[in-house]
Kinemage of the C-alpha trace (Angstrom):
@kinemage 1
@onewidth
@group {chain A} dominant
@subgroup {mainchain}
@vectorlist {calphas} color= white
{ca unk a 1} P -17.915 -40.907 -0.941
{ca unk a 2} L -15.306 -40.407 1.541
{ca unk a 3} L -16.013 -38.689 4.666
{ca unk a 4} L -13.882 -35.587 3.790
{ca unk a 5} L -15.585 -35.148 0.948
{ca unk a 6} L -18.997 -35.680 2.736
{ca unk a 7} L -18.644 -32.832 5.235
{ca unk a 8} L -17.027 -30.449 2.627
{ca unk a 9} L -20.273 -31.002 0.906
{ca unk a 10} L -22.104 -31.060 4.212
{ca unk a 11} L -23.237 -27.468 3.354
{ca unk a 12} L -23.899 -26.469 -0.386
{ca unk a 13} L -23.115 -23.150 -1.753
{ca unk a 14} L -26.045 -21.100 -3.629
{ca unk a 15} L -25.326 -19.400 -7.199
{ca unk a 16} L -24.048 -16.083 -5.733
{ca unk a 17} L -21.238 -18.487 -4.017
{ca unk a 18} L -20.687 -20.770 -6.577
{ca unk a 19} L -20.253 -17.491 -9.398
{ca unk a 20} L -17.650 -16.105 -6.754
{ca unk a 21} L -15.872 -19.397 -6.966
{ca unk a 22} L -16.111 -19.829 -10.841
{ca unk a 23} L -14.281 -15.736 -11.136
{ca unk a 24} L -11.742 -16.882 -8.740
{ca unk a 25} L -10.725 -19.880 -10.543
{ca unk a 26} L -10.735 -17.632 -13.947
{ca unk a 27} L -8.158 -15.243 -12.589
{ca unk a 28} L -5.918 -17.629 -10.765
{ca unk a 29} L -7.176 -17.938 -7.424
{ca unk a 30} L -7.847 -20.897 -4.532
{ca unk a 31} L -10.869 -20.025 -2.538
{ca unk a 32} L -10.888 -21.349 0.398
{ca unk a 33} L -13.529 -25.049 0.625
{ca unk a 34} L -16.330 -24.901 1.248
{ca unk a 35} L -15.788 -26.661 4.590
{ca unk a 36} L -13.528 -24.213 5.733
{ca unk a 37} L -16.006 -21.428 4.620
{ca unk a 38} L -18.398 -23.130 6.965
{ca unk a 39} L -16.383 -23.286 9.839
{ca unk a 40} L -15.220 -19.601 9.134
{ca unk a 41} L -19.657 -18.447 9.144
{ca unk a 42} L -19.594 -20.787 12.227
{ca unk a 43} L -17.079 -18.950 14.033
{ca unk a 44} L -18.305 -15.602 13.429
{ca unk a 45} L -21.780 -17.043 14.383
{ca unk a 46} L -20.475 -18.296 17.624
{ca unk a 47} L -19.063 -15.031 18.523
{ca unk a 48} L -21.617 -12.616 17.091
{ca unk a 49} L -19.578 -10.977 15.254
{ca unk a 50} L -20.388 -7.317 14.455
{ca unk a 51} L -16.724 -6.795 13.123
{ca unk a 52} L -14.245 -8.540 11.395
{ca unk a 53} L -11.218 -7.782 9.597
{ca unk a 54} L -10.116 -10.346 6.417
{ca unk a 55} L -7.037 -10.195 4.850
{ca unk a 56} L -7.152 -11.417 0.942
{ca unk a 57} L -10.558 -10.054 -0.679
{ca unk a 58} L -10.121 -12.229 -3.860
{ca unk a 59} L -13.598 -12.534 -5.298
{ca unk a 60} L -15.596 -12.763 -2.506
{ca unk a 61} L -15.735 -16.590 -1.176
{ca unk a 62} L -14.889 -16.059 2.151
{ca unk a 63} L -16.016 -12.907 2.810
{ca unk a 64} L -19.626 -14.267 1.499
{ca unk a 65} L -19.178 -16.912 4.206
{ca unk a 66} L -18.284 -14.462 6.926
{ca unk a 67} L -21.086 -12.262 6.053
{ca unk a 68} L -23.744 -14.949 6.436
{ca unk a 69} L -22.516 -15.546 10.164
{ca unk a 70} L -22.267 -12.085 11.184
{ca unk a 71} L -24.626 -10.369 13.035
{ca unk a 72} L -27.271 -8.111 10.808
{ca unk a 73} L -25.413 -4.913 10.596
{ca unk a 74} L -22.287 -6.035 11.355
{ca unk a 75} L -18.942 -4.369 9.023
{ca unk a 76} L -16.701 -6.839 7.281
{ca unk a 77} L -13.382 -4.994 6.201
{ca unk a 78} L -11.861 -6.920 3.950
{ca unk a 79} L -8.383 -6.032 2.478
{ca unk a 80} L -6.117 -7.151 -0.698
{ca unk a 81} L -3.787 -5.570 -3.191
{ca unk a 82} L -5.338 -6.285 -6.098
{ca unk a 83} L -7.926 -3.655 -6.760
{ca unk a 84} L -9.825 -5.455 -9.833
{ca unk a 85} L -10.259 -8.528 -7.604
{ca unk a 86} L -11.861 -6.125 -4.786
{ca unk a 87} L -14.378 -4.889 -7.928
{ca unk a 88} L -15.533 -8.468 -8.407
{ca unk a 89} L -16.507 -8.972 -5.026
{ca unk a 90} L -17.945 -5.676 -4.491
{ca unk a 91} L -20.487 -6.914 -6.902
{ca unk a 92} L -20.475 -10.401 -5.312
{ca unk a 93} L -21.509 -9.047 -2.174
{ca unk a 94} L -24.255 -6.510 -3.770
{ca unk a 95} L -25.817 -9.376 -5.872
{ca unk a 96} L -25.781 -11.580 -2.598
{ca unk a 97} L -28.028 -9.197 -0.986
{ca unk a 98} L -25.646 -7.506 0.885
{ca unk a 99} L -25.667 -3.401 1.292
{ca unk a 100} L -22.681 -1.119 0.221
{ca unk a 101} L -22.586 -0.304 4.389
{ca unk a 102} L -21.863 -4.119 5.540
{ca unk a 103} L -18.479 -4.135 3.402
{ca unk a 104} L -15.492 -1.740 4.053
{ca unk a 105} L -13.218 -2.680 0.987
{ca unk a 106} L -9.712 -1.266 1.339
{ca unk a 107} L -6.971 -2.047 -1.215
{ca unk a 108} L -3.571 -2.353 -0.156
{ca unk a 109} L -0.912 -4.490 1.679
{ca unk a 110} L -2.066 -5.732 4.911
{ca unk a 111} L 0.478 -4.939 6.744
{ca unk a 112} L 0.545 -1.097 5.916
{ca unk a 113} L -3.402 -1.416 6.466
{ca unk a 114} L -4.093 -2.939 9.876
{ca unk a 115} L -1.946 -0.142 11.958
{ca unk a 116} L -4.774 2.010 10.796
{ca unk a 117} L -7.332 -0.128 11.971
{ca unk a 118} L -8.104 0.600 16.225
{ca unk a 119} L -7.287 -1.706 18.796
{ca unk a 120} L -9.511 -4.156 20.205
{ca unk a 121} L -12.357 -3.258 17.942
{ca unk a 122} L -12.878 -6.612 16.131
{ca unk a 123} L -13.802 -9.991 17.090
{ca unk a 124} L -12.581 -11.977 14.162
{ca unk a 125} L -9.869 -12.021 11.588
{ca unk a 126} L -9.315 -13.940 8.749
{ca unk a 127} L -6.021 -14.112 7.196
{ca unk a 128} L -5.600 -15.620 3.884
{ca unk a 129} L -3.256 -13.912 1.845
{ca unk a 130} L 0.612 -15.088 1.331
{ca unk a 131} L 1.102 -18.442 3.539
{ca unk a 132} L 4.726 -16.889 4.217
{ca unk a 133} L 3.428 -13.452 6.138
{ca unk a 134} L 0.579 -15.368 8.340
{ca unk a 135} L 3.033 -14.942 11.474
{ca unk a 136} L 3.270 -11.150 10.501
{ca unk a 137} L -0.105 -10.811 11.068
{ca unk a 138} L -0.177 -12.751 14.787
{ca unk a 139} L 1.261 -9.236 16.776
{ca unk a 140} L -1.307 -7.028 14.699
{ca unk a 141} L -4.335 -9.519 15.620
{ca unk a 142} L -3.347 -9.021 19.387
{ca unk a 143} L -3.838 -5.232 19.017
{ca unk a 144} L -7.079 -5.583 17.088
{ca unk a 145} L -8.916 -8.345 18.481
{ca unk a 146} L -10.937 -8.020 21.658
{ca unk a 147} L -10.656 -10.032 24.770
{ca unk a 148} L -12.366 -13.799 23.563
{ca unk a 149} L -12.078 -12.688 19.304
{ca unk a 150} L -11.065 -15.253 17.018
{ca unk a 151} L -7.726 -15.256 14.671
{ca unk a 152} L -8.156 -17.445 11.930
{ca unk a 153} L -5.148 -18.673 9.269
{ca unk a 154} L -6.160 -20.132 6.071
{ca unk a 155} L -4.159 -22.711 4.132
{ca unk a 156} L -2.698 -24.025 7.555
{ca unk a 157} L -1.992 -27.665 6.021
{ca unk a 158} L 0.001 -26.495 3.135
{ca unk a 159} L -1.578 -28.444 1.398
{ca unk a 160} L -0.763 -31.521 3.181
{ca unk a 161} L 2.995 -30.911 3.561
{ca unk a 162} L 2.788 -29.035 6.707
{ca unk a 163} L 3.115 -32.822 8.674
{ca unk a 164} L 6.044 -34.535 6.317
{ca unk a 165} L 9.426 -33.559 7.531
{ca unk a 166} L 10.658 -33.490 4.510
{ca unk a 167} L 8.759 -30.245 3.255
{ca unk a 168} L 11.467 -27.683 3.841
{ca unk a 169} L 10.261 -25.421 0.842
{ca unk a 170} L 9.349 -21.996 2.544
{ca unk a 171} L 5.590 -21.528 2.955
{ca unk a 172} L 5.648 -24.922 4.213
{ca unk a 173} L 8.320 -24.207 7.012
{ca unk a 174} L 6.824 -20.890 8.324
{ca unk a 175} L 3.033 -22.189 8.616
{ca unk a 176} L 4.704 -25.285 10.502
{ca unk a 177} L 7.290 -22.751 12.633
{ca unk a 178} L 3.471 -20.798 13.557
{ca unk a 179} L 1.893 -23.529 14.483
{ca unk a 180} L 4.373 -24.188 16.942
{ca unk a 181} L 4.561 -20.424 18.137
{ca unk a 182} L 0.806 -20.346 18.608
{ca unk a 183} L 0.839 -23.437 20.203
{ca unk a 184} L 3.152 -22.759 22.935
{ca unk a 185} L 2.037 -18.555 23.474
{ca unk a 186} L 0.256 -17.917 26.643
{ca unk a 187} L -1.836 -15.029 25.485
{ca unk a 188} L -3.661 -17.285 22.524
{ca unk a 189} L -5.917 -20.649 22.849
{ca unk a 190} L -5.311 -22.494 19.550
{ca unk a 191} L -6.529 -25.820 17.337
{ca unk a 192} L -5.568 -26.837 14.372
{ca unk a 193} L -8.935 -27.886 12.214
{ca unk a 194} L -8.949 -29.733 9.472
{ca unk a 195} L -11.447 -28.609 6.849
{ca unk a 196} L -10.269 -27.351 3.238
{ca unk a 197} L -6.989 -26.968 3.181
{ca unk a 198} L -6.971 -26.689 7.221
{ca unk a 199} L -7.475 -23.283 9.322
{ca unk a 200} L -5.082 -22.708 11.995
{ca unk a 201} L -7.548 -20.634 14.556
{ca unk a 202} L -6.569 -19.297 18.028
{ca unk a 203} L -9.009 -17.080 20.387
{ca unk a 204} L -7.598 -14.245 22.416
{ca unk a 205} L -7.381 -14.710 26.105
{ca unk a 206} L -8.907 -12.244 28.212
C-alpha cells in the first residue's frame, strides 16, 4: 500500500458514510475522499465551528464530515441546485443521528444564495460545486467569514493537472489562476493540501 492510499484510509467511514457515498456514485457524483473529508472535520474541529456554510449538498459526504467536527449545536447550511440531491442527504443526515435543527438546506445557485447569508457570521466554508466559479466565491467568503474562519476549495488539484503546463482546458486554468490570487492576497493565509483530490484552504486575517 502506498502512502496516499494509507492516510486516505487512515480514517474509515461508518455505513451512514459509506451509503452517502454509494447514492452519490448512483446519480453521477464525486464525493470528495475520504482524506479530504477528514481534513475538512479537522478544520471545523480546530476552529469550533458553530457555523458553516457549504456550497454543493450532493448526498451528504461532506456535510457528514463537517457535522462530526462541529461543535454540538452548531448549524451547517449547506446549498446546491439540485433539490432531489438535497432530499437524499436530508435523510443522510437524519439516519446519521443528526436533528432537522443542525442542517439549514437551501436549494439554489450559490451565488444568488450567499448575499442573503450575514456577514461575518460563519467560521468555515466549503466550496465544492463547479471548479470554474471557486474564485466567485473568494469576495463572498470575505463578507461571511469571521476574523480567523476558514475558506476551503475542493477539487484544488484538478485532478492532477493543476501542476502540468500543458493543462489549458478551463477548470484547470481558473483553479491554477486562484491559487495564485490567494497566494499573493494580503487579507487571506493560504496552503495548498494534498488529500483527495487536494483542498485549496485559506484562513481570514483578522
Amino acid at each position: 500500500m502506498q502512502a496516499i492510499d494509507f492516510a486516505e484510509a487512515y480514517l474509515p467511514e461508518d455505513r451512514t458514510m459509506q451509503v452517502a457515498r454509494s447514492l452519490a456514485q448512483e446519480v453521477g457524483l464525486a464525493p470528495v475522499a475520504p482524506g479530504a473529508g477528514a481534513a475538512l472535520r479537522l478544520l471545523a474541529a480546530a476552529g469550533g465551528a458553530r457555523a458553516v456554510v457549504e456550497i454543493g449538498t450532493g448526498t451528504g459526504v461532506s456535510g457528514l464530515w463537517l457535522l462530526g467536527g462541529m461543535l454540538p449545536g452548531g448549524v451547517l447550511t449547506t446549498i446546491d441546485v439540485e433539490a432531489e440531491h438535497q432530499r437524499m442527504a436530508r435523510r443522510i443526515f437524519l439516519e446519521a443521528g443528526y436533528p432537522a435543527s443542525r442542517t439549514r438546506i437551501i436549494t439554489g445557485r450559490a451565488l444568488d444564495v450567499l448575499p442573503r447569508l450575514s456577514d461575518s457570521a460563519y467560521d468555515l466554508l466549503f466550496v465544492d460545486g463547479d471548479r470554474e466559479e471557486h474564485a466567485n466565491c473568494v469576495g463572498p467568503a470575505l463578507r461571511l467569514l469571521r476574523p480567523g474562519g476558514v475558506l476551503a476549495l475542493g477539487g484544488a488539484l484538478a485532478g492532477g493537472r493543476i501542476a502540468d503546463p500543458v493543462a489549458r482546458d478551463r477548470p484547470t486554468v481558473a483553479l491554477r489562476e486562484l491559487a495564485g490570487t490567494l497566494r499573493e492576497a494580503e487579507e487571506w493565509v493560504p496552503a495548498l493540501l494534498p488529500v483527495g483530490d487536494g483542498l485549496l484552504v485559506a484562513v481570514k486575517r483578522p
